[in-house]
Structures are given as structure tokens and as C-alpha cells.
N, C-alpha and C positions, 0 to 999 in steps of 0.2 A: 612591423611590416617592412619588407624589402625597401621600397621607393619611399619611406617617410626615413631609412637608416642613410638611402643611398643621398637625396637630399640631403641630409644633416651633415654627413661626411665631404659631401663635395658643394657643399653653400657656398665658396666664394670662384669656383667653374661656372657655375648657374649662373651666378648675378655677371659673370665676365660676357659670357656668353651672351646673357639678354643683353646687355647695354649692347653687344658690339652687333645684334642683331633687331636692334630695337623699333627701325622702320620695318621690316621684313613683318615681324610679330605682329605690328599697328595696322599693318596690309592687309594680313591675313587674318586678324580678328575682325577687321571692318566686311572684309567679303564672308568671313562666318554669319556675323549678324546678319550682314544684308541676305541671306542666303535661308538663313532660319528664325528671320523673327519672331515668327507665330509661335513653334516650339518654344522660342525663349521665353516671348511674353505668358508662354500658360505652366512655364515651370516657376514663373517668377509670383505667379499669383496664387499658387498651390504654395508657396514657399511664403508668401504674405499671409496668404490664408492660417497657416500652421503656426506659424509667429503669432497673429492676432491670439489665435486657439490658446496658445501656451503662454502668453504674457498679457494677454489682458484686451479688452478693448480699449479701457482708459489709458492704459499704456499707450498704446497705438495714437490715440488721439492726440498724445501730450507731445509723440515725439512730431507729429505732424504737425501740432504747432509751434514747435523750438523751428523746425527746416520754414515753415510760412513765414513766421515774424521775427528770429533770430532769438538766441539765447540768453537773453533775460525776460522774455513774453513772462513768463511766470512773474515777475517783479512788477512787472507793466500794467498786466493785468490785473493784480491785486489793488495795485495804488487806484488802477482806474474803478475799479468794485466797489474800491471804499467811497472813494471821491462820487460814486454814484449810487449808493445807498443799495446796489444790486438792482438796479433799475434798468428799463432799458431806454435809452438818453435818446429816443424817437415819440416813443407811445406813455413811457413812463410806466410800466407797468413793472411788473417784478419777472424778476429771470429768473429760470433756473440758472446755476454756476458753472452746469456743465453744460449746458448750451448755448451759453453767450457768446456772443462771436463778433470779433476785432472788425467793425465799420470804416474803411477805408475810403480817400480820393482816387480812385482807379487812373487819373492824370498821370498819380505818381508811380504807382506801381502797378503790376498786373494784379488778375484777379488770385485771388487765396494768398497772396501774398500783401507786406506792408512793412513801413520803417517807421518811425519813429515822426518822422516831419508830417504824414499822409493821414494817422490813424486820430477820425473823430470821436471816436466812444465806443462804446461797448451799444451793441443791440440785441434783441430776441432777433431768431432768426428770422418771425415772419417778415418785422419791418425792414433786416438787413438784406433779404430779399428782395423785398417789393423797391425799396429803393437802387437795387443793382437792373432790375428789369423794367427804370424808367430812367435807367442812365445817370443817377444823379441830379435829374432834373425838377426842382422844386417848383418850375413854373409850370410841369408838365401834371404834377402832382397837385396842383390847386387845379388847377383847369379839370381834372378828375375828380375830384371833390367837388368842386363846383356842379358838375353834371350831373354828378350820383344824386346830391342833394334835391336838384331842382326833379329830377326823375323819381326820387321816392318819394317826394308828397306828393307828385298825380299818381303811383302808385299805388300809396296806402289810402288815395281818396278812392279809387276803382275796386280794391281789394276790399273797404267796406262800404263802397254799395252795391255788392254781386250779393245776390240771393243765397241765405243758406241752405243747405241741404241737411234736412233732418236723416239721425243717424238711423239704419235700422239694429233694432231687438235683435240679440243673438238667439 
């Protein structure tokens, strides 16, 4: 191709050229964006989309969390699998491997993200969940427990003593 020889031939014009025009470029790349986000963002995700398509979902996944929790998360993560039997260090129940997911103090960092100092265990996602959607808060999490308890024994005392209903015959 013309423009990949003409490049090749004059690679150190180019780079003179951007350096000495390199606010001008910054200017005018930021009013392109501001200008056409929406096209960007749905070329960007046809473009994610076709990557997922051709390398994998597990791919996908794995690079997501090298950029969330830094690159040794695979190292980290092992050690903490091991040290928890594949468990999830909430319910105690058994995880899948590919769905456990790194429990953080959101104090420390944001959400989907985490270091080293912030990360308490591995969890299934229901309980990693439930506890990002009560903030963290343990006391808020008995006081819920507490209420459910007390409300399902008059519950299940009401539910057996309602009358049954015979089925009918098909």
C-alpha cells in the first residue's frame, strides 16, 4: 500500500512533525471525541464484541482481571483458593473457580477494582454481592437477619394453619 510505504519511508518527518504539533493533535482529538462519542463508543463495542467472539470469553475475563486487581491476581488468587479450600470465605460454601470473585473494602479502592492491602477473600458472587448492596455493613446485615428470622416463624406458623386445598383430578 502507498500510505503504509509512504510512512515507512518518512518515519522520522512523522514523528518531527507530531512532536512539534503535539498540542494542536491533543486539541483536536479531544473536540473529535467530544464531538462523536456515541459513534466511538458503538465502534468500540462491536470491536469488544469481535475480540470476545475470537479469543474467548475466558480470555476476556482473565484480561479483566489482570486491569481490576494488577498483574499477579492469577498468583493471588491461587494462593487465596488454596488457603480456602475453594470455598467462599462468607457462606462457606463451594465455588465455582470461574466465578469467584476478589471481596474487597471499597474504603480502599473503587468498585471492581482492589490491591493488595483492601482484598478479604474470595466469595461466590451471591454473597459478594449482597454484601456490596448493604455497604459493608455487618451491623446492618444482623439487624436483617434478625428480622427475617423473627418474620418467618409467624410465617410458617400462618402458612400451616391456612386450610388446604384439595387438588383436582385431571
Amino acid at each position: 500500500m502507498a500510505t503504509a510505504r509512504y510512512r515507512r519511508e518518512n518515519r522520522e518527518a512523522i514523528t518531527r512533525y507530531r512532536e512539534a504539533n503535539r498540542d494542536a493533535n491533543r486539541e483536536y482529538a479531544a473536540r473529535y471525541r467530544d464531538k462523536n462519542r456515541e459513534a466511538i463508543s458503538q465502534r468500540r463495542a462491536v470491536l469488544r464484541r469481535e475480540k470476545i467472539a475470537r479469543e474467548g470469553p475466558e480470555r476476556e475475563r482473565v484480561r479483566n482481571r489482570r486491569v481490576a486487581h494488577g498483574p499477579d491476581y492469577a498468583q493471588v488468587f491461587a494462593l487465596m483458593w488454596d488457603e480456602q479450600g475453594g470455598r467462599c470465605y462468607l457462606c462457606d460454601e463451594e465455588m465455582d473457580r470461574t466465578r469467584a470473585e476478589f471481596d474487597h473494602d471499597h474504603s480502599c479502592c473503587p468498585s471492581g477494582r482492589s490491591c493488595g492491602a483492601c482484598r478479604r477473600g474470595l466469595a461466590c458472587t451471591r454473597c459478594n454481592r449482597l454484601i456490596g448492596q448493604v455497604e459493608d455493613d455487618p451491623g446492618l446485615l444482623r439487624h436483617i437477619a434478625d428480622n427475617l428470622e423473627s418474620r418467618a416463624k409467624v410465617t410458617r406458623l400462618r402458612i400451616a394453619a391456612k386450610p388446604v386445598q384439595l387438588e383436582m383430578a385431571p
